[in-house]
PDB file of N, CA, C and O in Angstrom:
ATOM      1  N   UNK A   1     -14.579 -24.977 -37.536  1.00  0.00           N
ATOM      2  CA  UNK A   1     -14.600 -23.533 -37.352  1.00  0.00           C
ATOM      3  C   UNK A   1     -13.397 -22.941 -38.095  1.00  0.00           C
ATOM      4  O   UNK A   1     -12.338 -23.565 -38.144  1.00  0.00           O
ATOM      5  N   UNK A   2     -13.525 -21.943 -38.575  1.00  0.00           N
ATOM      6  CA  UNK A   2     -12.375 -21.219 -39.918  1.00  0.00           C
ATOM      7  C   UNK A   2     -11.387 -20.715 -38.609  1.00  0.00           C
ATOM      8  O   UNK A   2     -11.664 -20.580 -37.417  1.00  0.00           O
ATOM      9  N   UNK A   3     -10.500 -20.563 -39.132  1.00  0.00           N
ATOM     10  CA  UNK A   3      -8.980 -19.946 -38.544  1.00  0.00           C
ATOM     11  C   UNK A   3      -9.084 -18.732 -37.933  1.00  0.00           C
ATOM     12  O   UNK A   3      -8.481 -18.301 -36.950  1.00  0.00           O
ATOM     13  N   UNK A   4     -10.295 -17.996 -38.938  1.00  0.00           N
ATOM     14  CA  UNK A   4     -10.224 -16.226 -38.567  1.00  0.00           C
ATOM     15  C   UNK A   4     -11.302 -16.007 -37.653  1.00  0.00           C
ATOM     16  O   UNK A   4     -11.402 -14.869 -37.195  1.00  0.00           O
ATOM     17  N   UNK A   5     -12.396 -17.160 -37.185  1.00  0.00           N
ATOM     18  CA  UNK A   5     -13.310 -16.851 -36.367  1.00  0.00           C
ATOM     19  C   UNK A   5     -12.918 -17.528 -34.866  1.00  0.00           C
ATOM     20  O   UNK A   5     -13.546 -17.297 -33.833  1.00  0.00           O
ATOM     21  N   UNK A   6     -11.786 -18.378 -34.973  1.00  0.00           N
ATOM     22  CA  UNK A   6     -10.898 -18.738 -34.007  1.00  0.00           C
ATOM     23  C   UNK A   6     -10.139 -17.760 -33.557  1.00  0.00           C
ATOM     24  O   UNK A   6     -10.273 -17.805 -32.335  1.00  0.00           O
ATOM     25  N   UNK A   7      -9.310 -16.771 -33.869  1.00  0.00           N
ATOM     26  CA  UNK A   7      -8.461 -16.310 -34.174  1.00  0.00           C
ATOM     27  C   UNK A   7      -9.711 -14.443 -33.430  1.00  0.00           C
ATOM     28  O   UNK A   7      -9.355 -13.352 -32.984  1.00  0.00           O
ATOM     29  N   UNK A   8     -10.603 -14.846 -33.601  1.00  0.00           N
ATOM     30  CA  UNK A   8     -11.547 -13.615 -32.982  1.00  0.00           C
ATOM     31  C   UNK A   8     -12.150 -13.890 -31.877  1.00  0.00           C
ATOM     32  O   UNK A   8     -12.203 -13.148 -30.896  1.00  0.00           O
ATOM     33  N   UNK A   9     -12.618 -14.935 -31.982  1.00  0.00           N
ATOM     34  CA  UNK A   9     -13.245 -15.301 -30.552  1.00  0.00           C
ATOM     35  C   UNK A   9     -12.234 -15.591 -29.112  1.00  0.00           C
ATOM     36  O   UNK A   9     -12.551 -15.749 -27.933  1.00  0.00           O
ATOM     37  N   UNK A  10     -10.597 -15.575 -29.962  1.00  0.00           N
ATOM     38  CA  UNK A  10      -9.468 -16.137 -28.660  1.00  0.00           C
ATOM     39  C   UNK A  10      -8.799 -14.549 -28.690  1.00  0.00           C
ATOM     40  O   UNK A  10      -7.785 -14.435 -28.001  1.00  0.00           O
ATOM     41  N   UNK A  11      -9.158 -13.589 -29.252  1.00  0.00           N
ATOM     42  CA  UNK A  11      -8.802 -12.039 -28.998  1.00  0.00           C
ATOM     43  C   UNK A  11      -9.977 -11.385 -28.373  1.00  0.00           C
ATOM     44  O   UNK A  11      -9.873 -10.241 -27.929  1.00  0.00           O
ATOM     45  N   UNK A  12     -11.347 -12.202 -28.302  1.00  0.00           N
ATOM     46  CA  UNK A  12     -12.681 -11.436 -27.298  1.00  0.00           C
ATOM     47  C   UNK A  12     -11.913 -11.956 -26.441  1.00  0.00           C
ATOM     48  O   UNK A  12     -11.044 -11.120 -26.191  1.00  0.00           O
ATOM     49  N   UNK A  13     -11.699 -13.212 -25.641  1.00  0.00           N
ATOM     50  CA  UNK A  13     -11.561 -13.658 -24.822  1.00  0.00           C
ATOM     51  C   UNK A  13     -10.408 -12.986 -24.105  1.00  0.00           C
ATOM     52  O   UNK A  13     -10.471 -12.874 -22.881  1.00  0.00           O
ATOM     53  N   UNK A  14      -9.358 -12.529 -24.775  1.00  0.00           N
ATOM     54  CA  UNK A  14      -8.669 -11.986 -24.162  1.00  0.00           C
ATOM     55  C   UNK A  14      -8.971 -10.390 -23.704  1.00  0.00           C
ATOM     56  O   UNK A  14      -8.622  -9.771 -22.698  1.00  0.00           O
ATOM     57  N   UNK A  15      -9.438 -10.159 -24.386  1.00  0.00           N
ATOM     58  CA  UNK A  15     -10.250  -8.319 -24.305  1.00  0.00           C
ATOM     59  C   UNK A  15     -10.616  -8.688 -23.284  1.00  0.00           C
ATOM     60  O   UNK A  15      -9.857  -8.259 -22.415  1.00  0.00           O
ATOM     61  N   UNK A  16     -11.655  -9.470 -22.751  1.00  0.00           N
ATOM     62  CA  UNK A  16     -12.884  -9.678 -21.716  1.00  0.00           C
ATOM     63  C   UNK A  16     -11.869  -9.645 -20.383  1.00  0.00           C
ATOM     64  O   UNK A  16     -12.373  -9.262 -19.327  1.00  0.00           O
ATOM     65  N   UNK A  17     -10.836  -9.929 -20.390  1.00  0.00           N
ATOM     66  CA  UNK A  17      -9.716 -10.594 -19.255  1.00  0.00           C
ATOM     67  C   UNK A  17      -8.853  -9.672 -19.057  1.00  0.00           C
ATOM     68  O   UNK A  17      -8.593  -9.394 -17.887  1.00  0.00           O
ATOM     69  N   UNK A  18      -8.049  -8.811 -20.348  1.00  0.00           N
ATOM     70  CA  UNK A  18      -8.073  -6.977 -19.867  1.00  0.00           C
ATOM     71  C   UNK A  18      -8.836  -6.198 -19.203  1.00  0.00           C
ATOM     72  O   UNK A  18      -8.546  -5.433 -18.284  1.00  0.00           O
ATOM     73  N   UNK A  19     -10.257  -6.505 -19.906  1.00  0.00           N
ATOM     74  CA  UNK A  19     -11.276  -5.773 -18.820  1.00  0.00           C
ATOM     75  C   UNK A  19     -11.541  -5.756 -17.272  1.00  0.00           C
ATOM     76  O   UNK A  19     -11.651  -4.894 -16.401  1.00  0.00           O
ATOM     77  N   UNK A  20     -11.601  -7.477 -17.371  1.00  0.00           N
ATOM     78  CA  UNK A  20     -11.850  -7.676 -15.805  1.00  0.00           C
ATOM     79  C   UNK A  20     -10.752  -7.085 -14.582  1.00  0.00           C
ATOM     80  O   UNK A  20     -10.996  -6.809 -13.407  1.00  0.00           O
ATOM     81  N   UNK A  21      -9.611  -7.018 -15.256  1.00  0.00           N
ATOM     82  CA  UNK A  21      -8.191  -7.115 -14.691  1.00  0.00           C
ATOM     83  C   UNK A  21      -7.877  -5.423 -14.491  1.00  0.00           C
ATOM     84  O   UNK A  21      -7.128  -4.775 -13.760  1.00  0.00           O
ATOM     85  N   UNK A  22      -8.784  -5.123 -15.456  1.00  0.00           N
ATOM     86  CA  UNK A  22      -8.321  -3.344 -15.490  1.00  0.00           C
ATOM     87  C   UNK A  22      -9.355  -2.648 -14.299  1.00  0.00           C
ATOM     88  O   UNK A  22      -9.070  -1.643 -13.648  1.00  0.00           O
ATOM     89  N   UNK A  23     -10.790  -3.542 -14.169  1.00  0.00           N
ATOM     90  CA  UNK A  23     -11.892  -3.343 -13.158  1.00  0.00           C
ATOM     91  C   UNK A  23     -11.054  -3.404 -12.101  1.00  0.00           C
ATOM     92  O   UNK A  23     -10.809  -2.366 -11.486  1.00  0.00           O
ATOM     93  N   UNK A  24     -10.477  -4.630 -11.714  1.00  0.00           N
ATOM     94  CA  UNK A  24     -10.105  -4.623 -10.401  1.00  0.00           C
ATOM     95  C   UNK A  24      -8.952  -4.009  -9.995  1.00  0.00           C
ATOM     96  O   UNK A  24      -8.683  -3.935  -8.796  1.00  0.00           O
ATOM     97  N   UNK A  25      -8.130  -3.492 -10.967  1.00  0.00           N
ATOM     98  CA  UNK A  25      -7.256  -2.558 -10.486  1.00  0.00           C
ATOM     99  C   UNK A  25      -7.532  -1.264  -9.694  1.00  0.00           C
ATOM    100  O   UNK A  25      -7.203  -0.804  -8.600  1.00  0.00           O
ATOM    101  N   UNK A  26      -8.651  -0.704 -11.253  1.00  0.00           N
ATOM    102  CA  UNK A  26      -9.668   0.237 -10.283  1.00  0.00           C
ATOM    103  C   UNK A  26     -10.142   0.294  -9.041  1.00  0.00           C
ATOM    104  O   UNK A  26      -9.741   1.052  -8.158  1.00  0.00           O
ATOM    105  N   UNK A  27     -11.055  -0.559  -8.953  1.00  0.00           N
ATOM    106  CA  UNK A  27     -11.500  -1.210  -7.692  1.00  0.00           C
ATOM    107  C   UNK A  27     -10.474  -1.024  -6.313  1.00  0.00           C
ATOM    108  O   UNK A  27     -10.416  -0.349  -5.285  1.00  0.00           O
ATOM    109  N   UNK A  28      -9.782  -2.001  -6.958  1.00  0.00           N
ATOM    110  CA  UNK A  28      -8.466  -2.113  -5.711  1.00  0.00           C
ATOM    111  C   UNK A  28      -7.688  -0.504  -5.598  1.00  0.00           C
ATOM    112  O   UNK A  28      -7.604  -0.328  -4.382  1.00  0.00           O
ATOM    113  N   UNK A  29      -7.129   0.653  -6.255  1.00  0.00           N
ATOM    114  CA  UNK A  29      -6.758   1.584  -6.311  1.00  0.00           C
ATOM    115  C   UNK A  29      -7.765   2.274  -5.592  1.00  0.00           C
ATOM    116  O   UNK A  29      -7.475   2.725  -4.484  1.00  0.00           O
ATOM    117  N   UNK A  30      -8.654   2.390  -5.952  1.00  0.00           N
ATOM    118  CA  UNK A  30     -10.019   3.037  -5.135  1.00  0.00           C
ATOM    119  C   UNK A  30     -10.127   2.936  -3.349  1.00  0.00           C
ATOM    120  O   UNK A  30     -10.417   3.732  -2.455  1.00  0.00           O
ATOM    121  N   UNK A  31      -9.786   1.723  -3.407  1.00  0.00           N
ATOM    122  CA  UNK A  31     -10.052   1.177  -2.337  1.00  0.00           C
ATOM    123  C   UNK A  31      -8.566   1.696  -0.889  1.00  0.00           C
ATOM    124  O   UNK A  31      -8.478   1.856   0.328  1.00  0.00           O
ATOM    125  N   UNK A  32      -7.772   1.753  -2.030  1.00  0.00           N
ATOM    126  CA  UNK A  32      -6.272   2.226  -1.274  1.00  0.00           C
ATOM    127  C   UNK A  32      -6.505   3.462  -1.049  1.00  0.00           C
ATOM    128  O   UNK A  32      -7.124   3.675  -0.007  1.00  0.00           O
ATOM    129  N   UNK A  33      -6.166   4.529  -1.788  1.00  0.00           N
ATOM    130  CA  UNK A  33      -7.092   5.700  -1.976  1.00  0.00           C
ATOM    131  C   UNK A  33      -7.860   6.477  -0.501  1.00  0.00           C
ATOM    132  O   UNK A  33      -7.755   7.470   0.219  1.00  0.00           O
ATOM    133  N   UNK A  34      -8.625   5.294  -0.670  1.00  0.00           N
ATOM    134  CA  UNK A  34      -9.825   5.655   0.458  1.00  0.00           C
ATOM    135  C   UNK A  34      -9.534   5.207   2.222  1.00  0.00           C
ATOM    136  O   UNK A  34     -10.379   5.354   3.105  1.00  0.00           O
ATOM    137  N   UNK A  35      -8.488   4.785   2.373  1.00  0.00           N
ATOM    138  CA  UNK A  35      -8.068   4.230   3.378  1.00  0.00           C
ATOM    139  C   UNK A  35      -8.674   2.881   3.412  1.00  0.00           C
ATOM    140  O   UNK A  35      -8.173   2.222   4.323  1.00  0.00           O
ATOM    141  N   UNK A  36      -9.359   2.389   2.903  1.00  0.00           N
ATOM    142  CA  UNK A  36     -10.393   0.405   3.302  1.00  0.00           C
ATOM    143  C   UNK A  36      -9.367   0.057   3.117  1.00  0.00           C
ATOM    144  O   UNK A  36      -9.127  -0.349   4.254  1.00  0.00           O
ATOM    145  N   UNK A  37      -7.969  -0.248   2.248  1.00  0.00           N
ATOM    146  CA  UNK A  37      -7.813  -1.776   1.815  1.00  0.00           C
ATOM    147  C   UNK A  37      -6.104  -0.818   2.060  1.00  0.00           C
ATOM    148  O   UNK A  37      -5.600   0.299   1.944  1.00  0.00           O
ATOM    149  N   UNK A  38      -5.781  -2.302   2.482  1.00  0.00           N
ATOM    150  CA  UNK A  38      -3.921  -1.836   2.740  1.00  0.00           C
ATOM    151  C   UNK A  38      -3.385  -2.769   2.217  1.00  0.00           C
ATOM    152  O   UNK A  38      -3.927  -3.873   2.197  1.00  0.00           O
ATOM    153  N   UNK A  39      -1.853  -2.473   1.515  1.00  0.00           N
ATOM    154  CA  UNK A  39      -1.405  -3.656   0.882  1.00  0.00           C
ATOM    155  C   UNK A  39      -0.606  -4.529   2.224  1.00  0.00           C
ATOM    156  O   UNK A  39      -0.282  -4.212   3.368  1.00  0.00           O
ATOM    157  N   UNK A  40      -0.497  -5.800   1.381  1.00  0.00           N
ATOM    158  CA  UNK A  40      -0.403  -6.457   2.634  1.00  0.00           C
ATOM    159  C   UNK A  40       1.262  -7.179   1.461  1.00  0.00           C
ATOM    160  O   UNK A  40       1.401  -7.248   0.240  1.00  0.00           O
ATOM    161  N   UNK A  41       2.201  -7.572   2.633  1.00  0.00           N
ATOM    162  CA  UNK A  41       3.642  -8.282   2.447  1.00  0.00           C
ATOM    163  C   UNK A  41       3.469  -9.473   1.671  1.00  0.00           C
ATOM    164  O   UNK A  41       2.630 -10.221   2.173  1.00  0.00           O
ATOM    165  N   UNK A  42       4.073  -9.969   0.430  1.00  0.00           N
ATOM    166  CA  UNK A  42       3.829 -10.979   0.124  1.00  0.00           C
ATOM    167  C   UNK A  42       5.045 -11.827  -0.673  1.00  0.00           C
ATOM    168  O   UNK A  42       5.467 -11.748  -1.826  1.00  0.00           O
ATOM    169  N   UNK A  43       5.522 -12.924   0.806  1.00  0.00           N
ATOM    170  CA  UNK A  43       6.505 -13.079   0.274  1.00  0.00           C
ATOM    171  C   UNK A  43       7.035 -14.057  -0.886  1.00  0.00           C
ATOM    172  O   UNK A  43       8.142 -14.011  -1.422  1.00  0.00           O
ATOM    173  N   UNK A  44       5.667 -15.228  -1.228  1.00  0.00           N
ATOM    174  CA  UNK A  44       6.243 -15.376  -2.969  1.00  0.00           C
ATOM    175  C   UNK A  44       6.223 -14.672  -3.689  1.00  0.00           C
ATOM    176  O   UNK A  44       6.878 -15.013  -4.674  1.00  0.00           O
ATOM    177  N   UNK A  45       5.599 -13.385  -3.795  1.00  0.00           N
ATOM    178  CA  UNK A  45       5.145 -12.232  -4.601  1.00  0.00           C
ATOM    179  C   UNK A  45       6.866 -11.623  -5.332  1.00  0.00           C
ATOM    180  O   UNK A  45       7.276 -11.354  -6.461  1.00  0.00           O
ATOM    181  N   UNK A  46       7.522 -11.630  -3.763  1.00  0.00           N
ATOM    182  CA  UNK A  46       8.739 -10.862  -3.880  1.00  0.00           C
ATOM    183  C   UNK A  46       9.933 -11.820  -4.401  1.00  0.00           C
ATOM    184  O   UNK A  46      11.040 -11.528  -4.855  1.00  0.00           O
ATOM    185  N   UNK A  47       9.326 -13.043  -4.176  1.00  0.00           N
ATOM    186  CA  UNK A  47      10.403 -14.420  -4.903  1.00  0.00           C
ATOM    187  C   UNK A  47      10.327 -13.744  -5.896  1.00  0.00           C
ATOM    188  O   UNK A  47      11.142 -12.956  -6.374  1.00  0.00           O
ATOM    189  N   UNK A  48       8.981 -14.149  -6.348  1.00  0.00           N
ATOM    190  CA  UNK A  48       8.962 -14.347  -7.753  1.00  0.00           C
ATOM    191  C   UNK A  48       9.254 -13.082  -8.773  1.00  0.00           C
ATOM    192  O   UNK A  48       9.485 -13.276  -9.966  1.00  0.00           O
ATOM    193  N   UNK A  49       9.209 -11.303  -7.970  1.00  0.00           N
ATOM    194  CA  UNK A  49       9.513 -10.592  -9.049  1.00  0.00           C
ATOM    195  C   UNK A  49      11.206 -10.709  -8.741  1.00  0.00           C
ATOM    196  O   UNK A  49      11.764 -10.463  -9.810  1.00  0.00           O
ATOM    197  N   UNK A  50      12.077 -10.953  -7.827  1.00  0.00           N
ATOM    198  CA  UNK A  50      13.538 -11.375  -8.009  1.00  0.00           C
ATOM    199  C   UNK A  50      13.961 -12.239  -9.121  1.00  0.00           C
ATOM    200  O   UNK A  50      14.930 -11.953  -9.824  1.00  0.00           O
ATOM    201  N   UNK A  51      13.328 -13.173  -9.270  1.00  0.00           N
ATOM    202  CA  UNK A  51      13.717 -14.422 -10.212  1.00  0.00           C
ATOM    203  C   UNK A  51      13.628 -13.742 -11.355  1.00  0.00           C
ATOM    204  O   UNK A  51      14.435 -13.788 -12.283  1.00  0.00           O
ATOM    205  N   UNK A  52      12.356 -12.920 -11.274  1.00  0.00           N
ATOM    206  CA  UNK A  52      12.008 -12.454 -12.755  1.00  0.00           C
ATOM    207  C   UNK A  52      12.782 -11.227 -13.304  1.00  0.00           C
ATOM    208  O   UNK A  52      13.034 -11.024 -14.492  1.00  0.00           O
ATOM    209  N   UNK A  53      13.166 -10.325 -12.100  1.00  0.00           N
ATOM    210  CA  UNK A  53      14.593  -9.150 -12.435  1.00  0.00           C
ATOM    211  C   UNK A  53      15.572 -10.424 -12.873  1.00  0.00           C
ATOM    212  O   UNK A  53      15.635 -10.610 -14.089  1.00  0.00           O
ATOM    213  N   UNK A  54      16.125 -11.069 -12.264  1.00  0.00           N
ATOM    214  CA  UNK A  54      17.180 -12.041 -12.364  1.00  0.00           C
ATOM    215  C   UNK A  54      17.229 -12.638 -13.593  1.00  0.00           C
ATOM    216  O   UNK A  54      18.378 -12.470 -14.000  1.00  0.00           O
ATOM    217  N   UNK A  55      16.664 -13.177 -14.308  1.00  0.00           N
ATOM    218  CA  UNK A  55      16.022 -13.954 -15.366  1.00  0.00           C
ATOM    219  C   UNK A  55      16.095 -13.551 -16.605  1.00  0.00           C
ATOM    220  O   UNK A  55      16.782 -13.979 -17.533  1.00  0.00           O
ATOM    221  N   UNK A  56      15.088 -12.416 -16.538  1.00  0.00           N
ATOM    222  CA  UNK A  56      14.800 -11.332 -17.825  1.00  0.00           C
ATOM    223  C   UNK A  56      15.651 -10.931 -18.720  1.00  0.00           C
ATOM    224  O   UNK A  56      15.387 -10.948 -19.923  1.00  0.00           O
ATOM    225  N   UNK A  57      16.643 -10.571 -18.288  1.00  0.00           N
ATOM    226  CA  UNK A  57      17.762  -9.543 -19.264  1.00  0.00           C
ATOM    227  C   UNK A  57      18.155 -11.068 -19.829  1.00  0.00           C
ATOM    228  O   UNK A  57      18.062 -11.074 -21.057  1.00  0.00           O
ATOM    229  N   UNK A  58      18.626 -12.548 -19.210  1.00  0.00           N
ATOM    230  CA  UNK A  58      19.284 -13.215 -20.508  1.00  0.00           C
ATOM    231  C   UNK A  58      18.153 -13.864 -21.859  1.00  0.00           C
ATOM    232  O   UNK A  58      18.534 -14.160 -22.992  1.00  0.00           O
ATOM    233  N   UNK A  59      16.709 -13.963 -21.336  1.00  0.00           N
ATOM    234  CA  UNK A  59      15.936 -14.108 -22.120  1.00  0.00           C
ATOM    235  C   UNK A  59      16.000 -13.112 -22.898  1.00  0.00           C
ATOM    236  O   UNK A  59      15.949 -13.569 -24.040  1.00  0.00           O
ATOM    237  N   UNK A  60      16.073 -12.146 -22.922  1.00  0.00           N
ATOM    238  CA  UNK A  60      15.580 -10.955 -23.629  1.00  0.00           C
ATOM    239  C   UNK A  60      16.862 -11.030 -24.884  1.00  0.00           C
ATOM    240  O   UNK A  60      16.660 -10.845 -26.084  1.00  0.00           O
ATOM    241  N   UNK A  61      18.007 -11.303 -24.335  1.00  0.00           N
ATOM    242  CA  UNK A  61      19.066 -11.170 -25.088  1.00  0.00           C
ATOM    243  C   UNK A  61      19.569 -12.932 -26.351  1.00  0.00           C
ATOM    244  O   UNK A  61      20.435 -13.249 -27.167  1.00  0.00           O
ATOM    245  N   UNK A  62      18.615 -13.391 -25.858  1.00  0.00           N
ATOM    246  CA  UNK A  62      19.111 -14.769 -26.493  1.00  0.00           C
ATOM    247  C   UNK A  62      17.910 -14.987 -27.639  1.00  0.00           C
ATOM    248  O   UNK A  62      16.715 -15.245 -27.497  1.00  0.00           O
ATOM    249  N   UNK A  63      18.694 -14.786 -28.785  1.00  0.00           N
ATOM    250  CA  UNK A  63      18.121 -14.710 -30.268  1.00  0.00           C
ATOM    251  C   UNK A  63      16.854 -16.331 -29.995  1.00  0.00           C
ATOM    252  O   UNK A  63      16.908 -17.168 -29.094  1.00  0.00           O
ATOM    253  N   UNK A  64      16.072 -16.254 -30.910  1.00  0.00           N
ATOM    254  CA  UNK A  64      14.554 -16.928 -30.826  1.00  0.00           C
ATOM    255  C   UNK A  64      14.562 -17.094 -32.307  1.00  0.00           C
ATOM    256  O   UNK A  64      13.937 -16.249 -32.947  1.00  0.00           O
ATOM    257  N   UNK A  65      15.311 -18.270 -33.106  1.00  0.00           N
ATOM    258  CA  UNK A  65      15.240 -18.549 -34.249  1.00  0.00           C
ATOM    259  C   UNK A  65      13.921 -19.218 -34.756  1.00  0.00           C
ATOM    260  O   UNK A  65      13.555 -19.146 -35.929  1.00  0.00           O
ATOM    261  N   UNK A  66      13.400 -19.719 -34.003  1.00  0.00           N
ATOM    262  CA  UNK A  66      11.881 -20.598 -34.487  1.00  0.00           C
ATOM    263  C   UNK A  66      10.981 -19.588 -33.797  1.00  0.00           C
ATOM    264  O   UNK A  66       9.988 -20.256 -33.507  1.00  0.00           O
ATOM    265  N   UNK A  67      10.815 -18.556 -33.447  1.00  0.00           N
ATOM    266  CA  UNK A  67       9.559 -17.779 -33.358  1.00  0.00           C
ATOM    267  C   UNK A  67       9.451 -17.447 -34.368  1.00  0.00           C
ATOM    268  O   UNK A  67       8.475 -18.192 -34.454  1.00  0.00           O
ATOM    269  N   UNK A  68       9.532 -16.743 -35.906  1.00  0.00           N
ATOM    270  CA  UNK A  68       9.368 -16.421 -36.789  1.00  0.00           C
ATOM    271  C   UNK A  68       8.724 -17.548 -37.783  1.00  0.00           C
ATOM    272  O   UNK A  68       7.845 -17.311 -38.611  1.00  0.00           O
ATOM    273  N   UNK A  69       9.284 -18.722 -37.563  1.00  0.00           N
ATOM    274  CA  UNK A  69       8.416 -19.788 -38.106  1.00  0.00           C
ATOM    275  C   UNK A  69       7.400 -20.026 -38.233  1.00  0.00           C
ATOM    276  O   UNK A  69       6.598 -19.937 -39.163  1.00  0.00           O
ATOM    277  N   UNK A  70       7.351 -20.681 -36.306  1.00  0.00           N
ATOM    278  CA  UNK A  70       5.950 -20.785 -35.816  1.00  0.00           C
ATOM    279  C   UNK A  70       4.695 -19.391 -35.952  1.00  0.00           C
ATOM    280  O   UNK A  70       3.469 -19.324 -36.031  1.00  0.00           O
ATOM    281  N   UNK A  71       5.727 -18.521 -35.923  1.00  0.00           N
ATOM    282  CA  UNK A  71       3.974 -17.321 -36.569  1.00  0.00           C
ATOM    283  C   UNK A  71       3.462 -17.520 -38.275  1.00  0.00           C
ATOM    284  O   UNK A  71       2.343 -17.620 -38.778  1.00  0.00           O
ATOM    285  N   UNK A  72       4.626 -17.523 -38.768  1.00  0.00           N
ATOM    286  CA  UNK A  72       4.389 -18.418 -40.229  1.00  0.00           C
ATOM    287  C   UNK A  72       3.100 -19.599 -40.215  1.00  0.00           C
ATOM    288  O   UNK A  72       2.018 -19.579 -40.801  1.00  0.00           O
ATOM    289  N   UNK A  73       3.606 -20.453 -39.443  1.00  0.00           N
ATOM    290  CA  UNK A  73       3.064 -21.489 -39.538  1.00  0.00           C
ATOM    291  C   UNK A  73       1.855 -21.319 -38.765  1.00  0.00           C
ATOM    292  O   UNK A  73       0.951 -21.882 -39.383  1.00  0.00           O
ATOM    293  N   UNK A  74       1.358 -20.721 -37.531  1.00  0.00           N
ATOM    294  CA  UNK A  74       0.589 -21.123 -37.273  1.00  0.00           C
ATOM    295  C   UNK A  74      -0.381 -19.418 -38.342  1.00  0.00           C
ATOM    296  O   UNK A  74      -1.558 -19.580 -38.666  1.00  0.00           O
ATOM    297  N   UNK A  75       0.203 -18.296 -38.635  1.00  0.00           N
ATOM    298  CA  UNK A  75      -0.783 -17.557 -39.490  1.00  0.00           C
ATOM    299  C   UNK A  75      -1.504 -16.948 -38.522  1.00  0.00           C
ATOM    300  O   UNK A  75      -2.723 -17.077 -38.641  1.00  0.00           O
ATOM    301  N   UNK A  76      -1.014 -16.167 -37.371  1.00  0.00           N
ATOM    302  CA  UNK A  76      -1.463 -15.609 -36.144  1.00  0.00           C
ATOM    303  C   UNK A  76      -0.954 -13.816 -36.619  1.00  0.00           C
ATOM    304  O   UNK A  76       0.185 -13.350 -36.656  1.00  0.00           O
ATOM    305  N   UNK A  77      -1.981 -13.290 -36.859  1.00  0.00           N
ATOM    306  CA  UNK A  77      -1.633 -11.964 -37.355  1.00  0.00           C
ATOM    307  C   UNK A  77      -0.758 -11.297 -36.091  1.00  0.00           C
ATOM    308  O   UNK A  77       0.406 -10.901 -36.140  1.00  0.00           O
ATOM    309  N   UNK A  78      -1.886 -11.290 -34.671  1.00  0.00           N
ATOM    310  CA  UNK A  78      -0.850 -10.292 -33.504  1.00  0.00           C
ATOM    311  C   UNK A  78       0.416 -11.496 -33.555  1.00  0.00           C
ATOM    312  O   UNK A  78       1.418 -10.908 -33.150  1.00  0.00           O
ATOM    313  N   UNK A  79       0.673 -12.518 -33.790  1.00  0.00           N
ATOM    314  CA  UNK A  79       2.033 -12.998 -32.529  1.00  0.00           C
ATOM    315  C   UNK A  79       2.934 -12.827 -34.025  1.00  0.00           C
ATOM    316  O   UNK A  79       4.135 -13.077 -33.919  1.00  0.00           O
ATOM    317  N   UNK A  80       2.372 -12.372 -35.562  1.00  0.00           N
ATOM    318  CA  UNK A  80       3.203 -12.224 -36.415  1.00  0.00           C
ATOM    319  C   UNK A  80       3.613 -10.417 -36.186  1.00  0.00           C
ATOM    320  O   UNK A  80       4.634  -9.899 -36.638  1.00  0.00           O
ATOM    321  N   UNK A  81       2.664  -9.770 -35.478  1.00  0.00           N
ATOM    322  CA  UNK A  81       2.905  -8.347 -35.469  1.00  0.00           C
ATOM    323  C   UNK A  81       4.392  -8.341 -33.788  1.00  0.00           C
ATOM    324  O   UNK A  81       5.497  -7.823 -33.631  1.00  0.00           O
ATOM    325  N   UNK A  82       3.666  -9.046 -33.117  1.00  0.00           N
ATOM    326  CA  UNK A  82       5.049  -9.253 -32.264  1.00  0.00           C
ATOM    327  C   UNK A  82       5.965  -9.680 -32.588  1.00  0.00           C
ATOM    328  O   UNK A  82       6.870  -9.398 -31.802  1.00  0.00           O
ATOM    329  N   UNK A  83       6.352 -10.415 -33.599  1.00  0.00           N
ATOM    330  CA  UNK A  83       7.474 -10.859 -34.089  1.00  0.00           C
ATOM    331  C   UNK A  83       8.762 -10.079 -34.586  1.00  0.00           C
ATOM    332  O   UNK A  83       9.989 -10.163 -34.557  1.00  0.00           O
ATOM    333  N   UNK A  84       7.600  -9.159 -35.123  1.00  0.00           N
ATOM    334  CA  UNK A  84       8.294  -7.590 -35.899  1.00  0.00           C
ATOM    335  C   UNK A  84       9.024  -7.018 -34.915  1.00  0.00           C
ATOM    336  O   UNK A  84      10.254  -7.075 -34.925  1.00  0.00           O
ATOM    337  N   UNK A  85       8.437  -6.501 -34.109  1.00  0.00           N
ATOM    338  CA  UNK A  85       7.975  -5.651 -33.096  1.00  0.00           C
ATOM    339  C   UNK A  85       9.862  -6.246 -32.046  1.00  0.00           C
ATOM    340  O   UNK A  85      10.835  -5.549 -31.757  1.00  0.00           O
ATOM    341  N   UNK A  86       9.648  -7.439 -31.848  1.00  0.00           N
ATOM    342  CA  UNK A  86      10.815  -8.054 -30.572  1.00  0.00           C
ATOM    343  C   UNK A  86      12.258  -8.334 -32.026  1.00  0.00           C
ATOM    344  O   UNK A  86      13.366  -8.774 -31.719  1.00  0.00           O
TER     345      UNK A  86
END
């Protein structure tokens, strides 16, 4: 299979998974909205966005010398347009 029909069929796949994800937001917003559905406490939920406040800022700040490569190399138009982009 060619690179560029790889490279389309793994960007449907991801479209399809925005979609679903954007449905159930709806869904779920709807549902709050309307009084049915209440959020409920969730405490790995709250681990895990701590770690991830915690975390973030030194990733963000620590230069990524082989990402520019690997988009080279692997010839990935979006993760070469993110490359720009970060």
């Amino acid at each position: 299979m060619p690179y560029a029909r790889r490279e389309l069929r793994t960007l449907r796949g991801i479209v399809v998974s925005f979609l679903a994800l954007a449905a159930y937001f709806i869904v779920d917003a709807v549902r709050a909205l309307t009084g049915t559905g209440e959020a409920e406490r969730s405490i790995p939920g709250i681990v895990i966005a701590a770690l991830a406040l915690a975390v973030m800022p030194f990733l963000v700040r620590r230069p990524a010398p082989r990402r520019p490569r690997a988009g080279l190399r692997l010839r990935g138009h979006p993760l070469q347009a993110d490359l720009l982009r970060t």
